[in-house]
Structures are given as structure tokens and as C-alpha cells.
C-alpha positions as CSV (number, residue, x, y, z in Angstrom):
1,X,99.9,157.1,5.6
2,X,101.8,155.0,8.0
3,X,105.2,156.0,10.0
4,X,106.9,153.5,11.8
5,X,109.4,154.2,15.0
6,X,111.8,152.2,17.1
7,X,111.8,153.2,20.3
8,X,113.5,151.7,23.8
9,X,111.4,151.6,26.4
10,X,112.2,154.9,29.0
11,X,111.4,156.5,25.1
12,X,107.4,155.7,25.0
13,X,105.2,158.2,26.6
14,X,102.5,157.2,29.1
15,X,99.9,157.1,25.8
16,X,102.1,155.0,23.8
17,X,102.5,152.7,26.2
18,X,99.4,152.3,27.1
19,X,98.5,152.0,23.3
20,X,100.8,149.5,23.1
21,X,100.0,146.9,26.1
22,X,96.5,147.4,25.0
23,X,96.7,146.7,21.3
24,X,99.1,143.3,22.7
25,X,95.7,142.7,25.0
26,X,92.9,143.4,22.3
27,X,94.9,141.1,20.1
28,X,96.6,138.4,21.5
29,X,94.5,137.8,24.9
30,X,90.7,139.2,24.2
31,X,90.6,138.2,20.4
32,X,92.7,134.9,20.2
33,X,91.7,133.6,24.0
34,X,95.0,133.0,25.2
35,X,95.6,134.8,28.1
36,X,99.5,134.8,28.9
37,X,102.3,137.0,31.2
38,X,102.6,139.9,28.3
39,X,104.2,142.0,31.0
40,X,107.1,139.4,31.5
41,X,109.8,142.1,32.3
42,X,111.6,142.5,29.0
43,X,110.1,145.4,28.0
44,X,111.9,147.3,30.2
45,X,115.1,145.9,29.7
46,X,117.7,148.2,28.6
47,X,118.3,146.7,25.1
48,X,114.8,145.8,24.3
49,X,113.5,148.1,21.5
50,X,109.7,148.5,20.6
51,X,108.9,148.8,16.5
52,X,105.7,151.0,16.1
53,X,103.7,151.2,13.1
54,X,101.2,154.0,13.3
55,X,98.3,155.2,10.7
56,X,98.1,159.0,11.5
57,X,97.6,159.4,15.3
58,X,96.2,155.3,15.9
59,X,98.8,152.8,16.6
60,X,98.1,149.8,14.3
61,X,101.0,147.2,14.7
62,X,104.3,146.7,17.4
63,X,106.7,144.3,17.6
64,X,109.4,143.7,20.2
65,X,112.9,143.3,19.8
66,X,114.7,141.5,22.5
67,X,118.7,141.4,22.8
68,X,119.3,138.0,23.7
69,X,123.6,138.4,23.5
70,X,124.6,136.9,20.0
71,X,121.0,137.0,18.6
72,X,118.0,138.9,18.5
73,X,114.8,138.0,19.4
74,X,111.6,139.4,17.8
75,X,108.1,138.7,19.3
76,X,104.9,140.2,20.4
77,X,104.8,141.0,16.3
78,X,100.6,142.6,16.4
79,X,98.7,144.1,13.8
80,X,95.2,145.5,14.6
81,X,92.4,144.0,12.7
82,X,91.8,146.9,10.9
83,X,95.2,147.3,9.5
84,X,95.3,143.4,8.3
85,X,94.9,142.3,5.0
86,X,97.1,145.7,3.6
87,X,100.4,144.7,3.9
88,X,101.3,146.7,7.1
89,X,103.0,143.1,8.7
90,X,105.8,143.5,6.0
91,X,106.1,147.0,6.9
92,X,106.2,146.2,10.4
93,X,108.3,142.9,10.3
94,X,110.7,144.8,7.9
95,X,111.3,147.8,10.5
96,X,111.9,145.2,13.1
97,X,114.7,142.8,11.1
98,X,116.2,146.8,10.8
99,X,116.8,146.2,13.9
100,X,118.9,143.0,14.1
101,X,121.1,144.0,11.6
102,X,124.3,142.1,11.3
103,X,122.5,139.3,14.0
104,X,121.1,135.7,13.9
105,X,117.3,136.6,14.5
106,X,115.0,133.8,16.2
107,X,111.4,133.9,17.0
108,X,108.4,132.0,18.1
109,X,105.7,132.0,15.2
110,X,102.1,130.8,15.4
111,X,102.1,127.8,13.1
112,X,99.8,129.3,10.6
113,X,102.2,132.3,9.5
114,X,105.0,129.9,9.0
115,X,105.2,131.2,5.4
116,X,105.3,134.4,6.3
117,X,108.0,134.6,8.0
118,X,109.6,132.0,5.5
119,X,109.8,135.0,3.6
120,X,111.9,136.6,5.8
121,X,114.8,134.2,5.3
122,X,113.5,132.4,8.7
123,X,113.5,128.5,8.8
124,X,111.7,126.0,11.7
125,X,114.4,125.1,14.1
126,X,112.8,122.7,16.0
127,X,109.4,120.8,16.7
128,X,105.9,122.7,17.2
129,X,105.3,123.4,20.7
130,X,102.2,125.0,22.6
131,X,102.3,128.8,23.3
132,X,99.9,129.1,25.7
133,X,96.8,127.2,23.8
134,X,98.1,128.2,20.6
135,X,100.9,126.2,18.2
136,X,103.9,127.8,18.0
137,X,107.2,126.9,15.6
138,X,111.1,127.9,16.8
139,X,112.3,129.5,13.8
140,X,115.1,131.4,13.2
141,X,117.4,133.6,10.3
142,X,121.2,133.2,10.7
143,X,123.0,136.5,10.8
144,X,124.5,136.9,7.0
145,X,121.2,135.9,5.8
């Protein structure tokens, strides 16, 4: 069974923030080989809220809503590659759009899950762009989507 939170940052415990910058590092660093500034600053930012997903005790997917003014901004979206292929990223992407209620949403998604986030309501907003080595697309949801 999975349970997913939202939680601002001074909310995590010491182990769930460790779980969570090392599930972000497993994934997105060791397994795709793209080694970026994941600790940029805006976790702790006041209005920055991180979605959990966990299966029983294990943390299996975050994301990371950013308040960017008049829109939200979701990223750092992470499932562990156990919990892929079981529908757990619409879980998880649906907890975080909870979050941006009544907001335009944007986001950076890597090229290949274009259609996933199509599903959304998202749309490309502008041209494919390098995120580190890997191909990102702008997209973004307007606010009475």
C-alpha cells in the first residue's frame, strides 16, 4: 500500500530527508549519469513543498513543488526503479498538481515522457533544450486547465 504526503521543508525529519536527496542521487545522478546542483537552494525555500510517495516504511517517488509567484513549478518528479512500471508516477504526479491548485503549472520534462505529462493537460512551450546531458522540453498547464 502506498501513502503519499506533502510536506514543506522545516517538516521532513533528518531520515526523510536524507531518503529523499538520496533517492534524487540514485536516480537522477548515479543511474542516468548526469550529475547536476540538486541542492540548488529551493528546497528550503519557504513555499517550496516536497510530494512523498511511500510503500510502507521505503520512500519510492518525490517530487518538488516550487512557488514561482503566479505559477507553480514542479520538478525533481523521481520514482525508484522498483516502483516503475506500476502506476505510482500518476499517483505521484497527481498528489503534486494537488498542489497547484487554481495555478498555471510549468515544468522541465525529459523529452521521452513528453506524453506523459501530455496527459496532464501540459503542452511544449518552447524548443528542446539540454538539461545537463539530458533533452529536456518547457512545458506547461495553464491555470483553469
Amino acid at each position: 500500500m502506498t501513502t503519499t504526503t506533502v510536506l514543506a521543508f522545516d517538516e521532513l525529519d533528518a531520515r526523510t530527508a536524507h531518503d529523499l536527496f538520496k533517492l534524487r542521487q540514485d536516480v537522477f545522478v548515479v543511474e542516468q549519469g548526469d550529475p547536476y546542483d540538486d541542492l540548488d537552494g529551493r528546497d528550503t525555500e519557504p513555499g517550496t513543498r516536497h510530494v512523498l510517495l511511500h510503500e510502507g516504511d521505503a520512500l519510492v517517488g518525490c517530487a518538488r513543488v516550487l512557488d514561482d509567484g503566479s505559477e507553480a513549478r514542479i520538478g525533481r518528479v523521481v520514482l525508484a526503479p522498483a516502483a516503475r512500471g506500476r502506476g505510482l508516477s500518476v499517483e505521484l504526479m497527481t498528489a503534486a498538481m494537488s498542489v497547484c491548485t487554481g495555478r498555471a503549472v510549468v515544468l522541465a520534462a525529459q523529452s521521452p515522457l513528453r506524453g506523459f505529462y501530455e496527459g496532464f493537460g501540459f503542452t511544449v512551450c518552447g524548443p528542446e533544450f539540454l538539461d545537463g546531458s539530458l533533452p529536456h522540453l518547457p512545458m506547461r498547464r495553464p491555470a483553469d486547465a
